[in-house]
C-alpha positions as CSV (number, residue, x, y, z in Angstrom):
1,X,-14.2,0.0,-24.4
2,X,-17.4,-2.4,-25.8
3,X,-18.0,-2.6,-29.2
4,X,-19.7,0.8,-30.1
5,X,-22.9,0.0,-32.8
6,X,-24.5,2.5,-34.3
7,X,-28.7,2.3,-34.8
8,X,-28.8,3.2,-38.1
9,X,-32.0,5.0,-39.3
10,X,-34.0,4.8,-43.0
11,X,-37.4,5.8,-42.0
12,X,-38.1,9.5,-43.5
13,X,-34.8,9.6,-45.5
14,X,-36.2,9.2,-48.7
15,X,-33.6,6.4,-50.2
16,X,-35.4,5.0,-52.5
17,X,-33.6,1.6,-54.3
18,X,-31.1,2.6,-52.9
19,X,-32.3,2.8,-48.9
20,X,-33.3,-0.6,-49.8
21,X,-29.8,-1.8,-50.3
22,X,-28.7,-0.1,-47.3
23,X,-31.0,-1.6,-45.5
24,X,-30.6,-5.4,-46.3
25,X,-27.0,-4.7,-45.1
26,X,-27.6,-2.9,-41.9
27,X,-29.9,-6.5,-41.2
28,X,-26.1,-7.9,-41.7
29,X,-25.1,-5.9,-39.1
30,X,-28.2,-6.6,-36.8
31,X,-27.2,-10.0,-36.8
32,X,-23.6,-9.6,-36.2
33,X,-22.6,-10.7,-40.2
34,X,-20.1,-8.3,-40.3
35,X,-17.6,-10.2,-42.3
36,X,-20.6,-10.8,-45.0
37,X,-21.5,-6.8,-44.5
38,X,-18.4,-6.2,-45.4
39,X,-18.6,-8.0,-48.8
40,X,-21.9,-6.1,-49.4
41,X,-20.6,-2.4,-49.0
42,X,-17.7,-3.5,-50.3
43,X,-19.2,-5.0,-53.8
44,X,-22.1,-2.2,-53.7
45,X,-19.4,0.5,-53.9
46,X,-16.8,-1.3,-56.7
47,X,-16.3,0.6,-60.0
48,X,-17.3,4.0,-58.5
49,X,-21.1,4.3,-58.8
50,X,-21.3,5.7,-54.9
51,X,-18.6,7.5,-54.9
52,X,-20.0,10.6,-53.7
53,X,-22.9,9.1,-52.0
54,X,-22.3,9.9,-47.9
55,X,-24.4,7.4,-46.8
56,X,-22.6,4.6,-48.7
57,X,-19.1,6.3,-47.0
58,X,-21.1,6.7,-43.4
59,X,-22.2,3.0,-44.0
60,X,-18.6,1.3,-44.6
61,X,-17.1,3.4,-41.4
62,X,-19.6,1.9,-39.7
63,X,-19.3,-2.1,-40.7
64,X,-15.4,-1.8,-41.1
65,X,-15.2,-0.8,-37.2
66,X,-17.4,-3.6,-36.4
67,X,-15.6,-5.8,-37.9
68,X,-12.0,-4.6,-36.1
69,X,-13.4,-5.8,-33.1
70,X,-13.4,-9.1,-34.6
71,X,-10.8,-11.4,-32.0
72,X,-10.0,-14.1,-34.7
73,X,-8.7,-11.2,-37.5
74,X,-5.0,-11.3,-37.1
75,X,-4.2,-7.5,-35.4
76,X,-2.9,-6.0,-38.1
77,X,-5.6,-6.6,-40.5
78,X,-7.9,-4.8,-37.2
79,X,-5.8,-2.0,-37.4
80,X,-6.1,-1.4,-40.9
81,X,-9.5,-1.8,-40.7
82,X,-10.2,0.8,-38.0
83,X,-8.2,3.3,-40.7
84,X,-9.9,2.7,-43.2
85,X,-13.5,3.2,-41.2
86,X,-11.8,6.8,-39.9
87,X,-10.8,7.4,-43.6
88,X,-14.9,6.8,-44.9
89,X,-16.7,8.7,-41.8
90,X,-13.9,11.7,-42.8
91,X,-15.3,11.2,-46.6
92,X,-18.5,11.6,-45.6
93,X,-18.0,14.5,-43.9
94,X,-16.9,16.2,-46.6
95,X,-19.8,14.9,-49.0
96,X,-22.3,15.8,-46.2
97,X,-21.3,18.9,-44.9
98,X,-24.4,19.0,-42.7
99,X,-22.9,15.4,-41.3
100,X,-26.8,13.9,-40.8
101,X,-25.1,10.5,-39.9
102,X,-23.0,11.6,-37.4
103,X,-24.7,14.2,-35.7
104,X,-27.3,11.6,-35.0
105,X,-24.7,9.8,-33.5
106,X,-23.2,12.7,-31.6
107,X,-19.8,11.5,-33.5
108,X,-19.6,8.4,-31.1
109,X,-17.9,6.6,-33.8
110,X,-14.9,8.8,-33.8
111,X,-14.7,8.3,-30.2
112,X,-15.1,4.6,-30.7
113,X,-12.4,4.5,-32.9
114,X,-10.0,6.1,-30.6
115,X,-10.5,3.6,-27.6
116,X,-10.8,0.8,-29.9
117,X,-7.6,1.9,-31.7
118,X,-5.8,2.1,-28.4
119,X,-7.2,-0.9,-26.9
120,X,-5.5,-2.8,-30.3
121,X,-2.0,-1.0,-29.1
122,X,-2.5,-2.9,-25.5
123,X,-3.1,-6.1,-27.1
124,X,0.3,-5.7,-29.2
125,X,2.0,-5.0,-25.9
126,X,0.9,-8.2,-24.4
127,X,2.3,-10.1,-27.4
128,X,5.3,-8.7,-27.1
129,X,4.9,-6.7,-30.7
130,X,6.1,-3.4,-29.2
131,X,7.1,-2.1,-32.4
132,X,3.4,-2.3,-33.5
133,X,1.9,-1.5,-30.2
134,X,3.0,2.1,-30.0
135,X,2.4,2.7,-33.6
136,X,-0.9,1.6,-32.3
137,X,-0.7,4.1,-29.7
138,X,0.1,6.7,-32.3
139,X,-2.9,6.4,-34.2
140,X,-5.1,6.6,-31.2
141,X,-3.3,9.7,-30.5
142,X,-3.8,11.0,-34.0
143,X,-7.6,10.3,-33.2
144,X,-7.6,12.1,-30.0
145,X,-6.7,15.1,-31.4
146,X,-9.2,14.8,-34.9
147,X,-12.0,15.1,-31.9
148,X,-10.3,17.9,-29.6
149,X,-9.8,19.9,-33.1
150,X,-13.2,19.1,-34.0
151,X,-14.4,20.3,-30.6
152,X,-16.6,17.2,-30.2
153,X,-18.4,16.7,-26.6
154,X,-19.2,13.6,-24.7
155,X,-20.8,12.8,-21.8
156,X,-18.4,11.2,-19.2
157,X,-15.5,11.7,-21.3
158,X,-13.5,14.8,-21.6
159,X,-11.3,15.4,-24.7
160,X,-8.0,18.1,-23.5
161,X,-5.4,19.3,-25.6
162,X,-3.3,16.3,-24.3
163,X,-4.4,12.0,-24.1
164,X,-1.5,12.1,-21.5
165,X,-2.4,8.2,-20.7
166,X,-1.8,7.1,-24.6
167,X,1.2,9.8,-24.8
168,X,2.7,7.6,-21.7
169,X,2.1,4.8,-23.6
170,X,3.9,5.3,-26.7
171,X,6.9,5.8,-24.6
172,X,6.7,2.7,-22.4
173,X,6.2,0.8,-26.0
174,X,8.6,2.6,-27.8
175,X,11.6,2.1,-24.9
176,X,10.3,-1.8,-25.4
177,X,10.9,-1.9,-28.6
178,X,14.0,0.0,-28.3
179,X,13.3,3.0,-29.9
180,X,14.9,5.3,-27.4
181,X,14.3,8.1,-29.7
182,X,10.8,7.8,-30.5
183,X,10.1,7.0,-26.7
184,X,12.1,10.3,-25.6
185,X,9.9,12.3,-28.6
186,X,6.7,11.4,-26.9
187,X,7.9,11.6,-23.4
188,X,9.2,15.4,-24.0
189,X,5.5,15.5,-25.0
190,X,4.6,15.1,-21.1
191,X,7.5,17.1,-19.9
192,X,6.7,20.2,-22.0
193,X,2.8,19.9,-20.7
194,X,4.5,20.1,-17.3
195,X,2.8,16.9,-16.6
196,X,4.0,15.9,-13.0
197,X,1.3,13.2,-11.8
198,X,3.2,9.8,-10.0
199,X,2.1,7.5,-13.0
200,X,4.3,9.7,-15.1
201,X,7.9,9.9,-13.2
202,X,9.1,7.2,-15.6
203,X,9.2,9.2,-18.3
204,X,11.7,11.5,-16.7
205,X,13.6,9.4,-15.4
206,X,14.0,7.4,-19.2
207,X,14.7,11.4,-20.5
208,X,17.6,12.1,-18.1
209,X,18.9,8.6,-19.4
210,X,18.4,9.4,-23.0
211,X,19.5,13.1,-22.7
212,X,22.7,12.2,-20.9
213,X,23.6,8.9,-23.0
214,X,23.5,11.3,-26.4
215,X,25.0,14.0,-24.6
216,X,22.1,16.8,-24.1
217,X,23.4,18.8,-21.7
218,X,21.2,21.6,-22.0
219,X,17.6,19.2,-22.3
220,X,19.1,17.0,-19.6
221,X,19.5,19.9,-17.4
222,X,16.4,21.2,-17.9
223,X,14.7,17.4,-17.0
224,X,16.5,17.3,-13.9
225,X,15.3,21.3,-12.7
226,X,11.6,19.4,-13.2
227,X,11.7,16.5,-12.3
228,X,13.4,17.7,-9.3
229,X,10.1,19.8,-8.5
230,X,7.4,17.2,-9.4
231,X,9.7,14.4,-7.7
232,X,12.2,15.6,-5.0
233,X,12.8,12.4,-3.6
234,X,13.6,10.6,-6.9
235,X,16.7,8.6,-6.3
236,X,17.6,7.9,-10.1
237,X,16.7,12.0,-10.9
238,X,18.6,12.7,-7.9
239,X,21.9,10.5,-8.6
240,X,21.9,12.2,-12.6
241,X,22.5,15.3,-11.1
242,X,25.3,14.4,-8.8
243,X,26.7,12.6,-11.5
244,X,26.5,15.7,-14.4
245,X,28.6,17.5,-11.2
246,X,30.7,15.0,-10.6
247,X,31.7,15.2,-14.1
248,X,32.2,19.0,-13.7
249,X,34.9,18.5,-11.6
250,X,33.3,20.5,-8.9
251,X,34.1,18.1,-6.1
252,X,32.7,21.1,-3.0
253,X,29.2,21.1,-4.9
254,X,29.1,17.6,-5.6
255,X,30.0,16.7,-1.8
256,X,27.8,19.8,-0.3
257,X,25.0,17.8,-2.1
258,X,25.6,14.6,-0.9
259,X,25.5,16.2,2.6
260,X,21.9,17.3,2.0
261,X,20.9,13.9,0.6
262,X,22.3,12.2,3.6
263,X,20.7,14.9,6.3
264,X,17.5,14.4,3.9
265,X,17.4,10.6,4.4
266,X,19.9,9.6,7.2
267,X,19.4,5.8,6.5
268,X,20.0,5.7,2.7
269,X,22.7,3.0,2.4
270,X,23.0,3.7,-1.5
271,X,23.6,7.0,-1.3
272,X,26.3,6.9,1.6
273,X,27.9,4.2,-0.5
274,X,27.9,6.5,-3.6
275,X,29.2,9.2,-1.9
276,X,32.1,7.4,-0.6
277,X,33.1,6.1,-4.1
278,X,33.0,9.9,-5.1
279,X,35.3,10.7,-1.9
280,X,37.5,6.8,-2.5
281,X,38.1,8.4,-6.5
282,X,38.5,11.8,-5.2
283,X,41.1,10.9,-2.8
284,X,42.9,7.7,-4.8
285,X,42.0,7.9,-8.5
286,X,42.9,10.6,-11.0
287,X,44.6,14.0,-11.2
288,X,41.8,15.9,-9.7
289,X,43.4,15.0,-5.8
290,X,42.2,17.4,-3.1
291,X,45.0,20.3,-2.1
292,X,43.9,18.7,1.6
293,X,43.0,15.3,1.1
294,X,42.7,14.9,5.4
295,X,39.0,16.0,6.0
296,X,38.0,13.7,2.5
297,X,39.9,11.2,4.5
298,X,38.1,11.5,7.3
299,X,35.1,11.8,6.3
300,X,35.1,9.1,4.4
301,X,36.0,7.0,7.1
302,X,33.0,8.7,9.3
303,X,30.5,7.6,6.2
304,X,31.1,4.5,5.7
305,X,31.6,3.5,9.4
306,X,27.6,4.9,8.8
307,X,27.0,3.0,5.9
308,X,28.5,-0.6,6.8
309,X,25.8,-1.3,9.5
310,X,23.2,-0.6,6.2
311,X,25.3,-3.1,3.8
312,X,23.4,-6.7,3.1
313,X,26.5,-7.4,1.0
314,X,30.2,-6.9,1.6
315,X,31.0,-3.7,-0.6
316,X,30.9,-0.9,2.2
317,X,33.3,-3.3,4.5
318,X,35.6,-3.6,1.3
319,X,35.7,-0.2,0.4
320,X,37.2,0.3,3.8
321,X,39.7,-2.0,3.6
322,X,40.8,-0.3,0.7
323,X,40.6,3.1,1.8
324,X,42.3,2.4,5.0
325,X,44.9,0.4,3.0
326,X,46.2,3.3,0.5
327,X,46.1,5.9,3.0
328,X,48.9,4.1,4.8
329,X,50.4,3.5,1.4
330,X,49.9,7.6,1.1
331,X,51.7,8.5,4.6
332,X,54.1,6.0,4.0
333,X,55.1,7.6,0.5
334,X,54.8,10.9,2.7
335,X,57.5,9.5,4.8
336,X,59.8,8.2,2.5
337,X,59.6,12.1,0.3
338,X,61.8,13.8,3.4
339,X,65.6,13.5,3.0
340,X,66.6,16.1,5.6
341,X,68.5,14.8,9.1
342,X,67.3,17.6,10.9
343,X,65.7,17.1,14.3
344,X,62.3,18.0,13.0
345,X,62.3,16.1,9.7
346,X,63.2,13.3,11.4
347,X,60.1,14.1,14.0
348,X,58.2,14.3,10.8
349,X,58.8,11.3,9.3
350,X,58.3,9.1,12.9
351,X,54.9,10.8,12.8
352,X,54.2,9.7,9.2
353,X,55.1,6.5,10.1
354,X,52.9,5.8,12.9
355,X,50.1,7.0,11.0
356,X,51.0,4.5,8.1
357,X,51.4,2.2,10.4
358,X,47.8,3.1,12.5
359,X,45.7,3.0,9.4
360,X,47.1,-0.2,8.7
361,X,46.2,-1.5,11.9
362,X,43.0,0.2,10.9
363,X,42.8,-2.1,8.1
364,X,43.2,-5.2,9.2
365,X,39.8,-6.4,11.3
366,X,37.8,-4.8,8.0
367,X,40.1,-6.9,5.3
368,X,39.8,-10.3,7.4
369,X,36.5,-9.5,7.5
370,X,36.3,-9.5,3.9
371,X,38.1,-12.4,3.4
372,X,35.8,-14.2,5.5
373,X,32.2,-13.1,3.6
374,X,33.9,-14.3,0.1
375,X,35.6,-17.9,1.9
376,X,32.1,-18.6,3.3
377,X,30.3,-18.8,0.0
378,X,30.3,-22.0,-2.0
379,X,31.0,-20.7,-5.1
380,X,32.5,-17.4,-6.5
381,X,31.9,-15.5,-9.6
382,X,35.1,-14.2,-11.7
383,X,34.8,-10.5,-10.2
384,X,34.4,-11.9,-6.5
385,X,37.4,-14.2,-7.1
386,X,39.3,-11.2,-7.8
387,X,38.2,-9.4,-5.2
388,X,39.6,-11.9,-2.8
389,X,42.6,-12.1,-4.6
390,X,43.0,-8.7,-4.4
391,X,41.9,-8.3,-0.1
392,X,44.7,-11.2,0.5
393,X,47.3,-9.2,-1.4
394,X,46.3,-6.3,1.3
395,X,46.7,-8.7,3.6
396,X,50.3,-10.0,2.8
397,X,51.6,-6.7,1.9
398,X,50.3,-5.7,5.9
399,X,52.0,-8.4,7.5
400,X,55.2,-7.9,5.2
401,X,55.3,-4.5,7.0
402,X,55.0,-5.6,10.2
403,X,57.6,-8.1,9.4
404,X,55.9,-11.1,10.0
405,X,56.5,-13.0,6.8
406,X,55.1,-16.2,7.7
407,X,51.8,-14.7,8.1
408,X,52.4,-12.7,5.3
409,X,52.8,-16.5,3.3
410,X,50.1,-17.9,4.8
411,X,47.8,-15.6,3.1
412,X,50.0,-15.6,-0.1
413,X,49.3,-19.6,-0.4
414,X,45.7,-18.6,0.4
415,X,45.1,-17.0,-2.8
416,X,45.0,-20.3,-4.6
417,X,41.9,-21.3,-2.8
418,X,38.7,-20.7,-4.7
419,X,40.7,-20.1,-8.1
């Protein structure tokens, strides 16, 4: 907002000496001397004499705000300044309890004061001071609400129990600057006003983060029941709460909701490829193994068949390779856990065996074609190298099976390439 000046009046107010004082500083003003205004209320009011004059009080709010707009004061010294002007219009309040001044004014210069203290908070942001810039924010905030508990009117401009804008902003500053818990204070701020406006998602999203970081459990719960209503296609709100289940241990709800995602928005690639890491662990990793681990199996193998088409990278194509790989390893371990010589046993364990040896089979055209997507780029990074190192050892071990060691060597000596 512009620099908000004041007309300031003397005719009919029966000043005296002392209107004449007044008034060779508001000439000052006229001509934009602020700086030297300054050092006239500031000199006319040492050692106390107008202490419990309002006008002198109504007088320095006025020059000390004009002077915060001041570009070549350092920002902090603006800042001050604008305190200091709230802190003299409030003392003249309460020596004028009739408030002549500002009820000329209609109490524009407390709205002044908020927009211009705000407008200092932007200018810390886009110096980087973030620290400063939602302290900023803060104090505009504390001026908002002096004028909605005053009850102050403006035209154009309504003042509601909430500056939801500046209470946006001290968030965004305060997660700049780090302060995760300051930033989550004033976000709660918007989540408790059931604020649900676009412009205002990020501050639920940076809540479920905070809340489930310090371990919130009930607060992060109750971000993701809102959020869910006021964004329901919010990936990052929607991957929280699949993760807070996942860590429940209820695999059926966890994969009943992935389901729904995936009916929801068919062509998702990230959340296929999330769900089959929560399927690839479920299966392969852990204690918590499925009593039936055959329709995780296959479904797994149904989703990312899906999801490869949708990769840009290599990860989907990968995760195959390995899935396909320790389920062999899994019917093959199968096979080798029945003893018995009975007809059917040994039924059994031919059966295991060809499955071992299908899904191995399986395995092969997805593995090469990892191999290849790594061997075609010039240069790998340390976790790539060791995902090729770790797709040739797939390899070799596949070929040991089938017996054919020399292929099984070939890719052995490959694994040196690229190191």
């Amino acid at each position: 907002m512009k620099q908000f000046i004041i007309c300031l009046l003397f005719a009919g107010l029966g000043l005296g000496v002392q209107a004449q004082s007044l008034e060779s500083i508001h000439k000052m003003i006229d001509k934009g001397k602020h700086q030297e205004a300054k050092d006239a209320i500031d000199k006319a009011m040492q050692g106390g004499k107008y202490d419990k004059d309002p006008e002198y009080w109504y007088y320095k709010g006025r020059i000390y705000n004009n002077l915060s707009y001041d570009t070549s004061l350092a920002l902090d010294t603006r800042s001050k300044l604008k305190m200091d002007a709230f802190a003299a219009f409030q003392t003249n309040q309460q020596l004028d309890p009739k408030e002549l001044r500002l009820k000329l004014e209609n109490h524009q210069s407390f709205l002044d004061l908020y927009y211009g203290m705000s407008g200092l908070g932007a200018e810390y942001f886009k110096k980087k001071q973030f620290d400063q810039s939602a302290e900023s924010f803060k104090k505009a905030l504390d001026l908002y609400q002096f004028i909605y508990g005053k009850g102050y009117k403006y035209k154009d401009v309504v003042i509601s129990s909430i500056d939801t804008a500046t209470v946006l902003n001290v968030g965004i500053a305060a997660t700049q600057a780090k302060n995760e818990s300051l930033a989550a204070e004033y976000f709660q701020k918007l989540v408790d006003a059931n604020i649900g406006a676009k412009e205002y998602e990020v501050a639920y999203e940076a809540l479920a983060d905070y809340y489930y970081k310090n371990k919130q459990t009930d607060a992060l719960n109750n971000i993701i029941e809102k959020a869910g209503k006021f964004y329901p296609s919010n990936a990052y709100i929607a991957d929280m709460k699949l993760r807070q289940i996942s860590e429940s241990g209820d695999m059926s709800k966890l994969f009943d909701n992935y389901e729904q995602m995936i009916k929801n928005d068919p062509n998702n690639f990230a959340i296929m490829y999330n769900y089959a890491i929560e399927m690839y662990n479920h299966l392969y990793v852990g204690d918590n193994k499925p009593k039936d681990p055959e329709p995780v199996r296959t479904r797994l193998t149904d989703v990312l068949k899906t999801a490869i088409p949708l990769d840009k990278e290599i990860n989907a194509t990968s995760l195959m390779a390995n899935h396909l790989f320790n389920s062999s390893i899994d019917f093959y371990i199968a096979h080798d856990n029945i003893d018995g010589r009975k007809p059917e046993d040994i039924q059994k364990r031919k059966d295991l065996m060809a499955k071992a040896a299908s899904y191995q089979n399986d395995c092969l055209p997805y593995a090469e074609k990892v191999l290849a997507y790594y061997d075609a780029m010039p240069e790998l990074k340390a976790s790539q190298k060791a995902a090729r190192v770790n797709i040739l050892t797939t390899l070799s071990e596949i070929y040991n099976t089938k017996g054919n060691k020399a292929k099984a060597e070939e890719y052995e000596k490959l694994k040196l390439k690229n190191l």
